[in-house]
Backbone as JSON, one array per atom type, in Angstrom:
{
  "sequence": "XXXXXXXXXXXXXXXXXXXXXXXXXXXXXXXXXXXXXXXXXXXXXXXXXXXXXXXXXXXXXXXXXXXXXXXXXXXXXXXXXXX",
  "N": [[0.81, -1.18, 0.0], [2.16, 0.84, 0.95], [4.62, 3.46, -1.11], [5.2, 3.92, -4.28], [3.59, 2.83, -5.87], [0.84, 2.95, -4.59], [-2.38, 4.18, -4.81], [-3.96, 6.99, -6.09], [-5.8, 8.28, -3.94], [-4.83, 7.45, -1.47], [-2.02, 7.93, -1.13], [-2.6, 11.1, -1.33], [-3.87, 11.4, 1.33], [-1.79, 10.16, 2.95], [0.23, 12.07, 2.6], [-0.76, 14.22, 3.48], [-1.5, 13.61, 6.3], [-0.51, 12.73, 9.74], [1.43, 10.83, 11.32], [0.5, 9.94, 14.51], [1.1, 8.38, 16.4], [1.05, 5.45, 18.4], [-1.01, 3.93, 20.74], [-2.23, 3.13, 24.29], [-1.92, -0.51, 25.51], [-1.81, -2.47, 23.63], [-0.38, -0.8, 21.58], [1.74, -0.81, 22.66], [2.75, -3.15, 21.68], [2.89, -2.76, 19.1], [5.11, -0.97, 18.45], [7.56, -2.19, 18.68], [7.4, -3.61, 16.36], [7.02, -2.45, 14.24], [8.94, -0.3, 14.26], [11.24, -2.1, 13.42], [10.36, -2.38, 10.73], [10.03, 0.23, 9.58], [12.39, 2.51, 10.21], [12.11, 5.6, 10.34], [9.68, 5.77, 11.11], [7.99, 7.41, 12.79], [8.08, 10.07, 11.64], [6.84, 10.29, 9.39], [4.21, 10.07, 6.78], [2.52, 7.46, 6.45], [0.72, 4.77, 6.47], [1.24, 2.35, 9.19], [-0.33, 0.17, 10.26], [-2.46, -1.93, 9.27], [-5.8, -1.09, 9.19], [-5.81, 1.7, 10.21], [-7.95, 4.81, 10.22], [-9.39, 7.53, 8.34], [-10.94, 10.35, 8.53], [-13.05, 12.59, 6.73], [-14.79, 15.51, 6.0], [-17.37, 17.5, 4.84], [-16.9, 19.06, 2.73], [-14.9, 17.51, 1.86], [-12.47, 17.71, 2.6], [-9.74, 16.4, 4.75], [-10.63, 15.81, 8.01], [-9.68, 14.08, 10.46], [-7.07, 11.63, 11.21], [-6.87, 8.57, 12.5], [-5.54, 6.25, 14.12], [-5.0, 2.49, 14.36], [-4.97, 2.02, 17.14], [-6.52, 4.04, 18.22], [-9.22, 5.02, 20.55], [-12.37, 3.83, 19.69], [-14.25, 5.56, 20.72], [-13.08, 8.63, 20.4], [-12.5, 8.81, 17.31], [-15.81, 8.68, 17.05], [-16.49, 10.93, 18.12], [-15.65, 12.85, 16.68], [-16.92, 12.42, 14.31], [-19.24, 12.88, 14.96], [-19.3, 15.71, 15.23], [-18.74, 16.61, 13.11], [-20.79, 16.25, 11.82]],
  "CA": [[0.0, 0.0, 0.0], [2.79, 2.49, 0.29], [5.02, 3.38, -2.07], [5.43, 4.52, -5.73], [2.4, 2.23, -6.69], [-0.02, 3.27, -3.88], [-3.22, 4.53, -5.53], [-3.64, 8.61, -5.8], [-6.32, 8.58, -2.71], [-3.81, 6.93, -0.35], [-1.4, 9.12, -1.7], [-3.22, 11.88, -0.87], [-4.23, 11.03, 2.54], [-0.78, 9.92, 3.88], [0.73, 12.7, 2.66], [-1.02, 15.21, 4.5], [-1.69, 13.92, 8.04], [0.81, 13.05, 10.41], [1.28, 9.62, 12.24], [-0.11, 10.76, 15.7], [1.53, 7.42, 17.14], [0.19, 4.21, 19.18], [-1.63, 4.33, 22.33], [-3.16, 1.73, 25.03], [-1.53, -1.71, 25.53], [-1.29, -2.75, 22.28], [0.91, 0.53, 21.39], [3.27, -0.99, 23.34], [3.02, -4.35, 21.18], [3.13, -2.78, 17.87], [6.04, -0.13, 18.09], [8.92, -2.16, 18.25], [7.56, -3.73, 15.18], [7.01, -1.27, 13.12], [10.24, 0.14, 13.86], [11.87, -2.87, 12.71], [9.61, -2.48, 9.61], [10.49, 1.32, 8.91], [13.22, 3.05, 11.35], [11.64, 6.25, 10.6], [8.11, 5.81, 11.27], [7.27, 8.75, 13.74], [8.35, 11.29, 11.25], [6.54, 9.66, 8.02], [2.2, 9.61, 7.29], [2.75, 6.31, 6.1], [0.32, 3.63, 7.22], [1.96, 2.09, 9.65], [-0.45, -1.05, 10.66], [-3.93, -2.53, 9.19], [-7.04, -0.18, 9.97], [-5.7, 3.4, 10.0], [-9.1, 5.2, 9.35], [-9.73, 8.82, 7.99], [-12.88, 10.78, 8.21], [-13.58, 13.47, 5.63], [-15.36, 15.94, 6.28], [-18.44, 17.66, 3.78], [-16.26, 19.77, 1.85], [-13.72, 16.95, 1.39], [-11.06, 18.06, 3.21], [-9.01, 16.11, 5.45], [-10.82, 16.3, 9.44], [-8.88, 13.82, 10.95], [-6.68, 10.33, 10.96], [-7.48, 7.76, 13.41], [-4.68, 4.43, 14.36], [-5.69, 1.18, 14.87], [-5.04, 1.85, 18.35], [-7.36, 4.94, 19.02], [-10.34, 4.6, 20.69], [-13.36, 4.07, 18.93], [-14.98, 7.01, 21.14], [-12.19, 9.3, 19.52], [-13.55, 8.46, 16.19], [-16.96, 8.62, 16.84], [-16.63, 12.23, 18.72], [-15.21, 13.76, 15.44], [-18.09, 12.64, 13.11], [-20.69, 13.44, 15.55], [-18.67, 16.91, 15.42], [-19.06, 17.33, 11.89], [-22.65, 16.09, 11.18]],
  "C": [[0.86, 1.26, 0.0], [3.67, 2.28, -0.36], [4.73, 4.13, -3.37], [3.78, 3.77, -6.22], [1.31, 2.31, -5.67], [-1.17, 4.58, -4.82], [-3.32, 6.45, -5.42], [-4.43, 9.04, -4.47], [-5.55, 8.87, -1.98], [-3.1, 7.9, -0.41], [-1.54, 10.6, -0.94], [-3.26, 12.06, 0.66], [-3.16, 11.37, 3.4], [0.4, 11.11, 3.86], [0.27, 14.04, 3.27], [-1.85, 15.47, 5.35], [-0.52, 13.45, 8.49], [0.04, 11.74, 11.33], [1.17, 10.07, 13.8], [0.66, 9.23, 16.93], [0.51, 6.37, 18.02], [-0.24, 4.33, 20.38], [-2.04, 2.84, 22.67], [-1.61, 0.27, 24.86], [-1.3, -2.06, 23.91], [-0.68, -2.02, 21.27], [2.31, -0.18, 21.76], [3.78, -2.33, 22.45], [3.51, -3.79, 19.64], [4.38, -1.48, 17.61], [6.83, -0.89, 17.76], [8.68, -3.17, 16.59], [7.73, -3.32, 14.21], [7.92, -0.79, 12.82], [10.84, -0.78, 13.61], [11.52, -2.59, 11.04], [10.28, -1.12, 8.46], [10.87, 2.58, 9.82], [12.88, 4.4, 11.47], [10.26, 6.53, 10.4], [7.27, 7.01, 12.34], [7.48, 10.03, 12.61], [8.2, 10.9, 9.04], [4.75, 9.41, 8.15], [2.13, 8.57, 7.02], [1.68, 5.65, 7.07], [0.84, 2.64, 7.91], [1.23, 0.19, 10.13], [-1.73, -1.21, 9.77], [-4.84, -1.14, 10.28], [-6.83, 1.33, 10.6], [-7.36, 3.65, 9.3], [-9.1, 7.39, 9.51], [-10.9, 9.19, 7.86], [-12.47, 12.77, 7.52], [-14.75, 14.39, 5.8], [-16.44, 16.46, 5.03], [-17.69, 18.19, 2.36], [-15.05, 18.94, 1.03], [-12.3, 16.91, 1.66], [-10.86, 16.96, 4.29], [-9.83, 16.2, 7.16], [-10.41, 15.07, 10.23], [-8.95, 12.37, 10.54], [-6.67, 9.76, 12.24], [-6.82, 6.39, 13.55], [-5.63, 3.67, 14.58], [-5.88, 1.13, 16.22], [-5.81, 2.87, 18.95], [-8.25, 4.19, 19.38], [-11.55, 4.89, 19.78], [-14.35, 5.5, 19.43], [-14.17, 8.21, 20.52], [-12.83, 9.85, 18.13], [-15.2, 9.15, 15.85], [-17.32, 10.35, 17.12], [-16.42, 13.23, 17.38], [-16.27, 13.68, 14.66], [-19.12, 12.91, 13.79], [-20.47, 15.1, 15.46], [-18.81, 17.44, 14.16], [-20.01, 17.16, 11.48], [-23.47, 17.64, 12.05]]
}
């Protein structure tokens, strides 16, 4: 998914938010992988695990990126915020 052959969405996306990093217990499981994976991963938008989600706001713009490890209340607070 990333890379030179990552579709123009993705593209899009990863290039302008910002990896906000891992949280909770399972933060603690998936850093040192990742940094095995790609040594500069804090300072890259790069999808870093399965289930990164973005919410879009009306206009199309960008209103925020969301790890695998946020909470789903996180999430949910933002689109109740823009409806």
């Amino acid at each position: 998914m990333n890379g030179e052959n990552a579709i123009p969405l993705y593209k899009y996306l990863t290039a302008n938010t910002a990896f906000g990093g891992f949280s909770g217990p399972m933060g603690l499981v998936l850093k040192p992988i990742v940094k095995k994976m790609d040594k500069d991963y804090k300072n890259n938008g790069n999808i870093k695990w399965n289930f990164t989600k973005f919410v879009i706001d009306r206009e199309g713009s960008i209103a925020g990126r969301f790890e695998p490890t946020d909470a789903m209340d996180k999430l949910k607070a933002k689109v109740e915020e823009l409806l």
